[in-house]
C-alpha positions as CSV (number, residue, x, y, z in Angstrom):
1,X,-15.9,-16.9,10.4
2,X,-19.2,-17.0,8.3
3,X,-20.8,-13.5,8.9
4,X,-24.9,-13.9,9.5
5,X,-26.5,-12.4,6.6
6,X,-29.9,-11.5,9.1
7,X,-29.5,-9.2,11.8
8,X,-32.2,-8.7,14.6
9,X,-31.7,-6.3,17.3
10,X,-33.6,-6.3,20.7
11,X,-33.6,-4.9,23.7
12,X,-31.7,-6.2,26.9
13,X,-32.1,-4.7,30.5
14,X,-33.3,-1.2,30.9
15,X,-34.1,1.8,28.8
16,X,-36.7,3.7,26.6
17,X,-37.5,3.0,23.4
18,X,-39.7,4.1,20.5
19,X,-40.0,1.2,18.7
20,X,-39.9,-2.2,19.8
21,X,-36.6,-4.4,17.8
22,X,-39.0,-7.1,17.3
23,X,-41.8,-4.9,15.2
24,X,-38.4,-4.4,12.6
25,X,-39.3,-6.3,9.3
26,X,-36.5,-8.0,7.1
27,X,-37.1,-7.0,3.7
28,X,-35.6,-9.7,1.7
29,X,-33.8,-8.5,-1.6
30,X,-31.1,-10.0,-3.9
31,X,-27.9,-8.4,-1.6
32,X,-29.1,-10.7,1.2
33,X,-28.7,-14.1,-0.9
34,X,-25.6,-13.2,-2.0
35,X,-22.6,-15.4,-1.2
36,X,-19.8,-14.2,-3.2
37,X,-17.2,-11.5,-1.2
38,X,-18.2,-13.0,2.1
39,X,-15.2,-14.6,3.3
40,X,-13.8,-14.2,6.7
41,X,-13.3,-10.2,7.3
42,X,-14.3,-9.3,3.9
43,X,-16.3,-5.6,4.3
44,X,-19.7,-5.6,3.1
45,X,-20.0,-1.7,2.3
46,X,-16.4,-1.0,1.7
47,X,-14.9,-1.5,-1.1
48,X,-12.4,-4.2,-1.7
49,X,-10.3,-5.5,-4.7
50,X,-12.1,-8.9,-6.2
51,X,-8.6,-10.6,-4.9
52,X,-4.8,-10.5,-3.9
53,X,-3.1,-7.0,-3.0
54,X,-4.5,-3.2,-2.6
55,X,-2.9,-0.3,-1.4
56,X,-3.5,3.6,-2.4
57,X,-5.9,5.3,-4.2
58,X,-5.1,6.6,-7.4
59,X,-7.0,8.1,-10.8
60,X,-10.4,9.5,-8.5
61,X,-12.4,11.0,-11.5
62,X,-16.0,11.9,-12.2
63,X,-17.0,11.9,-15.4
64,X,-20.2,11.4,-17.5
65,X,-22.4,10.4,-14.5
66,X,-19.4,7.9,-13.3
67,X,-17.0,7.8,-10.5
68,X,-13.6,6.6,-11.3
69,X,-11.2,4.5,-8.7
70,X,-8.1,3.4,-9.4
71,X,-6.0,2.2,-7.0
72,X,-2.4,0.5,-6.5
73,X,-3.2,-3.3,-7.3
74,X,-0.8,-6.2,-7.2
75,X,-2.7,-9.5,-8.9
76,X,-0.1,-12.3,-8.0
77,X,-0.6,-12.1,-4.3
78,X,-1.4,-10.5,-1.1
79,X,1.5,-8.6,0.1
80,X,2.7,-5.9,-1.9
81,X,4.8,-6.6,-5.7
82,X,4.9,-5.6,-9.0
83,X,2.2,-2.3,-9.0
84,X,-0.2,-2.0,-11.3
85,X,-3.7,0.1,-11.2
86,X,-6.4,-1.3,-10.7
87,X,-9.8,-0.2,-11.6
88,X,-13.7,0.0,-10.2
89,X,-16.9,2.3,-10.9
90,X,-19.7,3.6,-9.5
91,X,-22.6,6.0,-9.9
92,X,-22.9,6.6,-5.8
93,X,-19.4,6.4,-4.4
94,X,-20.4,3.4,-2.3
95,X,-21.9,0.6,-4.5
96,X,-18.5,-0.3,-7.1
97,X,-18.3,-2.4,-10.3
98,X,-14.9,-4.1,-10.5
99,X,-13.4,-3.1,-13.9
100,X,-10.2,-4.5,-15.8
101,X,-6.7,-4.0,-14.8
102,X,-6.3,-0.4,-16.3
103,X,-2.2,0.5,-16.0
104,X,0.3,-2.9,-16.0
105,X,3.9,-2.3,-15.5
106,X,6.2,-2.0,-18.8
107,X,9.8,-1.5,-19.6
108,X,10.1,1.8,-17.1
109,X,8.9,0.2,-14.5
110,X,6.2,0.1,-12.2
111,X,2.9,2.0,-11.8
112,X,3.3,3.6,-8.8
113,X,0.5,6.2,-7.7
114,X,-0.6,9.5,-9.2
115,X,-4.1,10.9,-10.8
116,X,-6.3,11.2,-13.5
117,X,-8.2,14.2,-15.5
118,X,-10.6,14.7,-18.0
119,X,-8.6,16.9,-20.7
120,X,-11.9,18.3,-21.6
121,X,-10.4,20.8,-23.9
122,X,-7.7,18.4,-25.8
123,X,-4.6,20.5,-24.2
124,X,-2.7,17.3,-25.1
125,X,-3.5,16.6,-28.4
126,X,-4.2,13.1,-27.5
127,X,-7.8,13.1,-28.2
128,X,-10.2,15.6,-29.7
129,X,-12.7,17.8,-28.3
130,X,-15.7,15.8,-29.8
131,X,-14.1,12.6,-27.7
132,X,-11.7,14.2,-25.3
133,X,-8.5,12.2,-23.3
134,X,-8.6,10.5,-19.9
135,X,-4.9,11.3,-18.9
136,X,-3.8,9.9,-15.9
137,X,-0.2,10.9,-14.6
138,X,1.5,8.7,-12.1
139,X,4.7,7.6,-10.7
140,X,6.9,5.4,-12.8
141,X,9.2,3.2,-10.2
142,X,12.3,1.3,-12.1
143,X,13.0,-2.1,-9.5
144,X,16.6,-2.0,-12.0
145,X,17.7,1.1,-10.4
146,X,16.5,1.0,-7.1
147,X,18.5,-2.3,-6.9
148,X,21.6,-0.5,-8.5
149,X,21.1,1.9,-5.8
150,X,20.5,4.9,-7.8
151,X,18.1,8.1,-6.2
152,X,16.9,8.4,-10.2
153,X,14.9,5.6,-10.3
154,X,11.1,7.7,-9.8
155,X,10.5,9.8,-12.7
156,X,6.3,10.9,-13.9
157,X,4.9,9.7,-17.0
158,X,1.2,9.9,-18.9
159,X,-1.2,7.4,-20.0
160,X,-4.5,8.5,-21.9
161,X,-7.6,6.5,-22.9
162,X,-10.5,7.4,-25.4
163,X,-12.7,5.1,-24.2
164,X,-13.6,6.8,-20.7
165,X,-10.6,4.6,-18.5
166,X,-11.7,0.9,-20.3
167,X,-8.1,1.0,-22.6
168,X,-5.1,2.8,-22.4
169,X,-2.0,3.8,-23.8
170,X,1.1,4.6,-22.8
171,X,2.5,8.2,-24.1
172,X,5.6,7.9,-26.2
173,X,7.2,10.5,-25.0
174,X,7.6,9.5,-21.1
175,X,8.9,10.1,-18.8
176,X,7.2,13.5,-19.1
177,X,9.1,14.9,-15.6
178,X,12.2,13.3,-14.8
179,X,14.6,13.3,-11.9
180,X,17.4,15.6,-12.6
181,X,18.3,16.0,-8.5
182,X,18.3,12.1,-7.8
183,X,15.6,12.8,-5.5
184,X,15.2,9.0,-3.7
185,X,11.4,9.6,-3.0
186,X,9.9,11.9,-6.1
187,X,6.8,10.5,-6.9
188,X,2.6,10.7,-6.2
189,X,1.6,13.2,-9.1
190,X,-1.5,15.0,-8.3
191,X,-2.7,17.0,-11.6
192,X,-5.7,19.5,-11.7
193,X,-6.9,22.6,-14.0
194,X,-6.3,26.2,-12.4
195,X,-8.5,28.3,-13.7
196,X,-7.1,31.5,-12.9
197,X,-3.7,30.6,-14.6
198,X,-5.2,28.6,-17.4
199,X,-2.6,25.6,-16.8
200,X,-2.3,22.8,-15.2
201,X,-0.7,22.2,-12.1
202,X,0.4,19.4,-10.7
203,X,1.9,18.3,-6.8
204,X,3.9,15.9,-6.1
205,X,5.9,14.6,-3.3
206,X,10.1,14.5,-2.9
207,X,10.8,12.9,0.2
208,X,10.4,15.8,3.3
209,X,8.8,18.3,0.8
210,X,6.1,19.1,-1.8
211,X,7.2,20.2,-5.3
212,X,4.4,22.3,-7.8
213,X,4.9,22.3,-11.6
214,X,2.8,23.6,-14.5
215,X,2.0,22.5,-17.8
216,X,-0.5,23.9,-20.9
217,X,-0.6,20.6,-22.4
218,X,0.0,17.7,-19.5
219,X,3.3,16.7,-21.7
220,X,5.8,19.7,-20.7
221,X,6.1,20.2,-17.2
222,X,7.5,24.2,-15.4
223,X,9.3,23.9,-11.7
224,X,7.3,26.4,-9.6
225,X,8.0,26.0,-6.0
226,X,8.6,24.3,-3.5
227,X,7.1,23.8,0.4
228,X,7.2,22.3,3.1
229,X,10.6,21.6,4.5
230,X,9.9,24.0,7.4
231,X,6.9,23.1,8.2
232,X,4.2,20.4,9.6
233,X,5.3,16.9,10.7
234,X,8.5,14.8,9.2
235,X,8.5,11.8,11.3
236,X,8.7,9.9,7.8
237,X,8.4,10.7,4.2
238,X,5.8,12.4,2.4
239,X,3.9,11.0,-0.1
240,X,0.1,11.6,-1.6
241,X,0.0,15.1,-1.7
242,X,-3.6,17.2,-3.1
243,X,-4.2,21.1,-3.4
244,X,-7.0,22.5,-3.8
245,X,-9.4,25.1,-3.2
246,X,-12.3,25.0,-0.7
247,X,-14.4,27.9,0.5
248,X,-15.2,28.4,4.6
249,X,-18.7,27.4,5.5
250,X,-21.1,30.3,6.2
251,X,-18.6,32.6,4.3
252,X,-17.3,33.9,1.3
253,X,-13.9,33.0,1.9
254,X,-11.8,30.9,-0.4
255,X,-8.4,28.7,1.1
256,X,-6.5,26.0,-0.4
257,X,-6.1,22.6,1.5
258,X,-3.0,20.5,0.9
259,X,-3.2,17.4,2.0
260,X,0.3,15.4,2.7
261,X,0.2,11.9,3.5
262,X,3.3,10.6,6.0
263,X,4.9,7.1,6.4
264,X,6.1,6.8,9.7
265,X,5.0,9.5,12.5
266,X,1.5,10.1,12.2
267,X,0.3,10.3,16.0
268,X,-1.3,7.0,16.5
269,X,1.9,5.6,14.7
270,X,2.5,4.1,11.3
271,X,1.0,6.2,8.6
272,X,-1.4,9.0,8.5
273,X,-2.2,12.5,6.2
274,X,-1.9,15.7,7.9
275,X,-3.2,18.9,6.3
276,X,-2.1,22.6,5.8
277,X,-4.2,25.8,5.1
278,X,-3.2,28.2,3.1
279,X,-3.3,30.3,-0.2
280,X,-2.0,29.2,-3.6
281,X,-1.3,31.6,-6.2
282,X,-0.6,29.7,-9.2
283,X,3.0,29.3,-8.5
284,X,3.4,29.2,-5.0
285,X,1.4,27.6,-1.8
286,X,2.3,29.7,1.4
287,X,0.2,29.1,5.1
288,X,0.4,31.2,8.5
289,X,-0.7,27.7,10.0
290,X,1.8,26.8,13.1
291,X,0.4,23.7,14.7
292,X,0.1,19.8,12.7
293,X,-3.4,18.8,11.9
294,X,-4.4,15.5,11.0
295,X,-7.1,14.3,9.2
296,X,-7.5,11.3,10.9
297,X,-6.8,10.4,13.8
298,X,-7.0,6.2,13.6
299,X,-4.3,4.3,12.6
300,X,-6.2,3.4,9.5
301,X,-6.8,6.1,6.6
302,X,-3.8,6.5,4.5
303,X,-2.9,7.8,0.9
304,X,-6.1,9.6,0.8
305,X,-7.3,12.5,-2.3
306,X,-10.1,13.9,-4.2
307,X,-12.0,13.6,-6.3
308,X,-11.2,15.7,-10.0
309,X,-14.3,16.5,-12.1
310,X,-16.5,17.8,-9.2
311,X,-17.5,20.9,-8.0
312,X,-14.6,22.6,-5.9
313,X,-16.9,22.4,-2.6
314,X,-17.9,19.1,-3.2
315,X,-14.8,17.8,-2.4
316,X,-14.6,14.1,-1.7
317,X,-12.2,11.6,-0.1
318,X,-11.6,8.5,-0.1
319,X,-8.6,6.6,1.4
320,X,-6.9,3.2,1.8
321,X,-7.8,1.5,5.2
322,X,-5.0,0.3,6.3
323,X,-1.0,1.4,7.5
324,X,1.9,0.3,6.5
325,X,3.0,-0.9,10.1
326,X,1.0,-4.2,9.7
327,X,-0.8,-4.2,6.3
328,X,1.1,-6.6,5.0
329,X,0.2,-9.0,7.7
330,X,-3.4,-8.6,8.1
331,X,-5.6,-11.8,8.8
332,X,-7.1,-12.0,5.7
333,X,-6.2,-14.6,3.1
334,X,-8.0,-14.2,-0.5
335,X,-7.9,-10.4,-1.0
336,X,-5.9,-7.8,1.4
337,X,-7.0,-4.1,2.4
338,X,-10.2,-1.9,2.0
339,X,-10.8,1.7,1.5
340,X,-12.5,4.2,3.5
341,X,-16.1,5.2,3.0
342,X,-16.2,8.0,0.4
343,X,-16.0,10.9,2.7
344,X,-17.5,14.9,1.7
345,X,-14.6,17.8,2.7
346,X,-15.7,21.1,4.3
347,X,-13.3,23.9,5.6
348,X,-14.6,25.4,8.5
349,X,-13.1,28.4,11.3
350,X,-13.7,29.3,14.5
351,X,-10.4,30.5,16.1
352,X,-8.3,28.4,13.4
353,X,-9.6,26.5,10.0
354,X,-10.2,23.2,9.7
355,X,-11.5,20.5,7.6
356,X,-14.4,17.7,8.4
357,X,-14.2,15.1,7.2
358,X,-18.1,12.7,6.7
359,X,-19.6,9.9,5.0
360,X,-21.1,11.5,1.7
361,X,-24.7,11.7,1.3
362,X,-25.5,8.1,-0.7
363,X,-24.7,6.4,2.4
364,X,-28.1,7.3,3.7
365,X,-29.8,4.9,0.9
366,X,-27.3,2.4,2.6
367,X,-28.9,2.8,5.9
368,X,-32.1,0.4,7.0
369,X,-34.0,-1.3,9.7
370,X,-33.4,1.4,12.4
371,X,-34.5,1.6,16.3
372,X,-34.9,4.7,17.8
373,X,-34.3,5.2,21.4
374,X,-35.5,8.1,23.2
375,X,-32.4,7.9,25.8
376,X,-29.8,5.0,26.7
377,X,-28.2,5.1,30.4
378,X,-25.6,4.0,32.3
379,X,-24.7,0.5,32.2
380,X,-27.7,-0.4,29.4
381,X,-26.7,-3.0,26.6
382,X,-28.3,-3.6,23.3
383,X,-28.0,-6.8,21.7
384,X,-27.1,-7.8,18.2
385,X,-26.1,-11.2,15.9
386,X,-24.2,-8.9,14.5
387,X,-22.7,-5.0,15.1
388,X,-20.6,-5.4,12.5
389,X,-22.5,-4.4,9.5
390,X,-24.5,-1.6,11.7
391,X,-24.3,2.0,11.4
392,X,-25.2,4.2,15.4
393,X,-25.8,7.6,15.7
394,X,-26.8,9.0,18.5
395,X,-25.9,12.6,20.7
396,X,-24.9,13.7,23.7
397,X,-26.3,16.9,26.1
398,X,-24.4,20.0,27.7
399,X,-20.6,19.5,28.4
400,X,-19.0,16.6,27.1
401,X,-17.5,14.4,30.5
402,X,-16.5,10.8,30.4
403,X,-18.2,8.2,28.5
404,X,-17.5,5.0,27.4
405,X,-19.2,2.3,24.6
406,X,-18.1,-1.1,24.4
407,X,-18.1,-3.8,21.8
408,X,-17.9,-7.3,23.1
409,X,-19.2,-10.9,22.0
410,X,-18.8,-14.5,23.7
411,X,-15.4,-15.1,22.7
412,X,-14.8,-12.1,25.0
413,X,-13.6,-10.0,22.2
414,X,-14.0,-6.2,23.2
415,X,-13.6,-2.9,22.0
416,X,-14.1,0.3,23.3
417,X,-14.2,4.3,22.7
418,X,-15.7,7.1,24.3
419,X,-14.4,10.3,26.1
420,X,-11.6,11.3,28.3
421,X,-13.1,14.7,29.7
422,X,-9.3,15.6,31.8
423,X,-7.4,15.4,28.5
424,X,-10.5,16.6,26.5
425,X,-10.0,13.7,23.8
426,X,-11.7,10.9,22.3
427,X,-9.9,7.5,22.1
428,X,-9.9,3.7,20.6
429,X,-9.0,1.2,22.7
430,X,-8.9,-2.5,20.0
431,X,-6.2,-4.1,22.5
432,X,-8.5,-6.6,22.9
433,X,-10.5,-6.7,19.9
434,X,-10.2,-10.4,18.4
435,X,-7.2,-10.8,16.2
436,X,-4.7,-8.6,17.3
437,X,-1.4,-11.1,17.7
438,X,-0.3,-10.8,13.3
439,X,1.8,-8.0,14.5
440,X,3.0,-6.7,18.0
441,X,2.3,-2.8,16.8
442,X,-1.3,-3.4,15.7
443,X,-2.4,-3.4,19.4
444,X,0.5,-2.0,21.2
445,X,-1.5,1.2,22.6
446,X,-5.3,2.9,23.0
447,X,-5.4,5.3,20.3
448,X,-6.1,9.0,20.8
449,X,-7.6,12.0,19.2
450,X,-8.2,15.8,20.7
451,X,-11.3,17.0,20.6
452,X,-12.5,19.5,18.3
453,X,-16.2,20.1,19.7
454,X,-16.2,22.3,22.3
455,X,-18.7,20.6,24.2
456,X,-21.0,23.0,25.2
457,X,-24.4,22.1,23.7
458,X,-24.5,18.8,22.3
459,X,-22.3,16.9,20.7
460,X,-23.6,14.3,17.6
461,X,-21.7,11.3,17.0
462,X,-21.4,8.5,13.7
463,X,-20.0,5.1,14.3
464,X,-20.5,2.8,11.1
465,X,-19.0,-0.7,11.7
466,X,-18.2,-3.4,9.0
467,X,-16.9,-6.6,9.1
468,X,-13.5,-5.6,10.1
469,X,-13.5,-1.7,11.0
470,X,-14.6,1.0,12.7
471,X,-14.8,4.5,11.2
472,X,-16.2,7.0,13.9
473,X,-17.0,10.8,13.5
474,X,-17.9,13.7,16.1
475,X,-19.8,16.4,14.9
476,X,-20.2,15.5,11.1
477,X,-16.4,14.8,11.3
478,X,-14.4,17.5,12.9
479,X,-12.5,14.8,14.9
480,X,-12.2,11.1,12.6
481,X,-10.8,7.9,13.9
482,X,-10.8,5.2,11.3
483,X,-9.7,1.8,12.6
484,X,-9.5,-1.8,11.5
485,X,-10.4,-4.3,13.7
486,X,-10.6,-8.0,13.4
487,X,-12.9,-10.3,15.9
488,X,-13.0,-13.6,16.0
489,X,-17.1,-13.7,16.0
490,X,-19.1,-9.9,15.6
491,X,-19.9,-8.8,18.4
492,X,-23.3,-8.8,19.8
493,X,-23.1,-6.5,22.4
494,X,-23.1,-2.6,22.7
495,X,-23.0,-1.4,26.1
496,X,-23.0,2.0,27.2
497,X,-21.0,3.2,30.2
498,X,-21.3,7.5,31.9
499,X,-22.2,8.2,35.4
500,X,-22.9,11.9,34.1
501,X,-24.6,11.4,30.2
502,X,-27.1,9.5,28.9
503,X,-27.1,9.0,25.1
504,X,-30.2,10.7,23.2
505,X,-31.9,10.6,19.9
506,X,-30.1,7.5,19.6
507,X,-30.7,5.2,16.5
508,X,-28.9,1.5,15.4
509,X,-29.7,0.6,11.7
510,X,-28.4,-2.2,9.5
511,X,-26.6,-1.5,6.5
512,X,-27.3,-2.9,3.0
513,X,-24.5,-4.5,1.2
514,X,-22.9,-3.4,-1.7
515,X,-21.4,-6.6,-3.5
516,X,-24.1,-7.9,-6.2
């Protein structure tokens, strides 16, 4: 499949407009002659590894006007292997520079996932103040004792660079946290500065549970606590944890969000990251919260953290687009999995907290060539050559009641979401979506999230489709479903479906592309 690199929307059969499709000019600029990273599914404003294998996120730092990504990276293929960490930058969170391979695997074994901070102080001694240490923490996985059958075989070691992440070295002294218990899973170290305690702290995961340590110096690691055993979901084991503070909007109030990622038994199956809200103390995280809360409710945001180095309330995401139930057997053949757009955290309450979850700011600079449309009605189409680099916004009046969109093209291809107003949730429905036949659980069910909004006003919605996903948001993100999907040609058709709503202040803009 060759993805059109034009895109020229008009309008089919009924409906007011503001602005006729053909008075839209094409600006031409360097991103549209482009022709590397354009093979069949490849995203155009996600980012992607340059080839072979990707899986988690690791290492998210700002720094000196740059933002850091590592990520799990496997060179030789494009199934999973040997992990290293990859490396990118950026100076937006959306447009990324592909860097060299920054952690390989060495006599302790693989580079499994963890973090990275700025040591701005030289706590380590690994540095100096004048030129202070990049240290990035992460799981070290031995294959040997794995295959011996041993639970010791994941144990936390450092690696520090001078050079702002383009060479590092390995610290002599690792592991710098073993695995005295023969814990099977003990890995995913996430590492930040707490001010009030003037240490470090660090969460990782050990199977069903979260584990908090401390450290002055990021060498010698203090057992603190742990949680979770009692509480949220265990449908599979817990990995990618992240504390951290965040204060409620339109208050003075200060909670801590941990964020636990779990493979199997998130609620659209596979893999997802629930979420607790609490209080941490500097020892201990505690929470009154009784019910699970997800972050996303696709089947396609996984291993998700923050960034370190920013603000505390500018707290930003980004996660691996994918789940383990079929990642390995995507249809893509050069290069395997994306992340998801870099997304802005906010806490929020009304008779419970809860975070939303939204697209950070740059991605407006991404966003181009938009129609406005006073009001779209039942049964109205638009038509596209292509939704799938196309970014719709648009809101909806008084109480939410059913409503449907749907995706389709001439290969009869067809997505659809919308609203289910007698279970008051939203849902995905990619059954029939192109290529769904790589594996029997990719498609086996419509996809469901409750609603947050209460409906009462108006409700806003964000859908910004790529090549091969969707990631759509209701009210700036207080409900998330991220999902891949994989058509056999983009579809060209948007049709809206409610014998009770029309959609207002409704607006379909192209987006630019990223690769250069």
């Amino acid at each position: 499949m060759r993805i059109l690199p034009f895109l020229f929307l008009f309008l089919v059969l009924t409906g007011c407009k503001k602005e006729a499709p053909s008075d839209i000019k094409e600006e031409p600029t360097e991103k549209n002659d482009v022709v590397r990273f354009r093979e069949s599914y490849r995203p155009q404003y996600h980012f992607t590894p340059p080839e072979k294998w990707m899986n988690d996120p690791n290492g998210l730092l700002f720094y000196n006007d740059t933002y850091h990504l590592f990520y799990q990276y496997y060179p030789e293929d494009i199934v999973w292997g040997p992990m290293h960490w990859g490396h990118a930058t950026s100076t937006d969170l959306v447009s990324w520079k592909h860097q060299p391979i920054a952690l390989y695997p060495d006599e302790l074994g693989y580079i499994f996932s963890g973090s990275a901070v700025m040591d701005l102080e030289n706590t380590s001694g690994l540095g100096t103040k004048e030129n202070p240490p990049m240290v990035a923490i992460f799981t070290h996985h031995d294959p040997k004792g794995e295959k011996e059958g041993r639970n010791d075989f994941q144990y936390q070691s450092i690696a520090y660079s001078l050079d702002e992440g383009t060479t590092w070295t390995k610290y002599d002294g690792n592991p710098v946290i073993g695995n005295p218990t023969s814990i099977r899973d003990f890995r995913d170290p996430k590492v930040m500065w707490h001010e009030a305690s003037q240490k470090w702290i660090l969460t990782l995961v050990a199977g069903d549970h979260a584990k908090f340590y401390s450290s002055p110096d990021l060498k010698s690691w203090t057992y603190l606590s742990d949680f979770g055993k009692d509480k949220g979901a265990h449908g599979g084991v817990w990995e990618c944890p992240d504390l951290f503070p965040l204060t409620v909007a339109g208050s003075d109030e200060t909670k801590w969000a941990l964020l636990i990622s779990m493979n199997p038994g998130a609620p659209n199956g596979g893999s997802g990251t629930q979420y607790f809200i609490g209080d941490f103390d500097g020892t201990s995280f505690t929470t009154t919260q009784k019910d699970i809360k997800w972050l996303d409710y696709g089947a396609d945001n996984y291993a998700g953290v923050t960034y370190n180095g920013l603000p505390d309330n500018d707290r930003t995401f980004i996660g691996w687009m994918s789940n383990w139930n079929y990642a390995q057997k995507t249809p893509t053949e050069n290069w395997r999995s994306a992340m998801t757009l870099s997304r802005k955290l906010t806490l929020h309450k009304n008779d419970t907290y809860y975070l939303k979850s939204y697209p950070v700011p740059a991605i407006e600079e991404y966003t181009y060539s938009s129609h406005t449309y006073d009001s779209i009605t039942n049964n109205y189409s638009l038509t596209s050559e292509n939704f799938n680099e196309m970014r719709i916004d648009f809101e909806i009046e008084g109480a939410l009641k059913d409503f449907e969109l749907k995706f389709s093209n001439v290969a009869n291809d067809q997505l659809f979401l919308g609203y289910h107003k007698e279970d008051h949730s939203f849902y995905v429905d990619r059954r029939r979506s192109g290529k769904t036949n790589f594996e029997p659980k990719f498609a086996e069910k419509v996809h469901i999230a409750p609603a947050m909004t209460n409906g009462e006003n108006k409700t806003s919605f964000s859908l910004f489709l790529d090549t091969s996903s969707l990631e759509f948001f209701v009210d700036q993100g207080a409900t998330v479903m991220t999902e891949q999907l994989f058509p056999t040609q983009p579809y060209t058709v948007m049709t809206f479906t409610s014998k009770e709503h029309k959609m207002t202040q409704a607006s379909v803009s192209k987006m630019k592309r990223i690769w250069e």
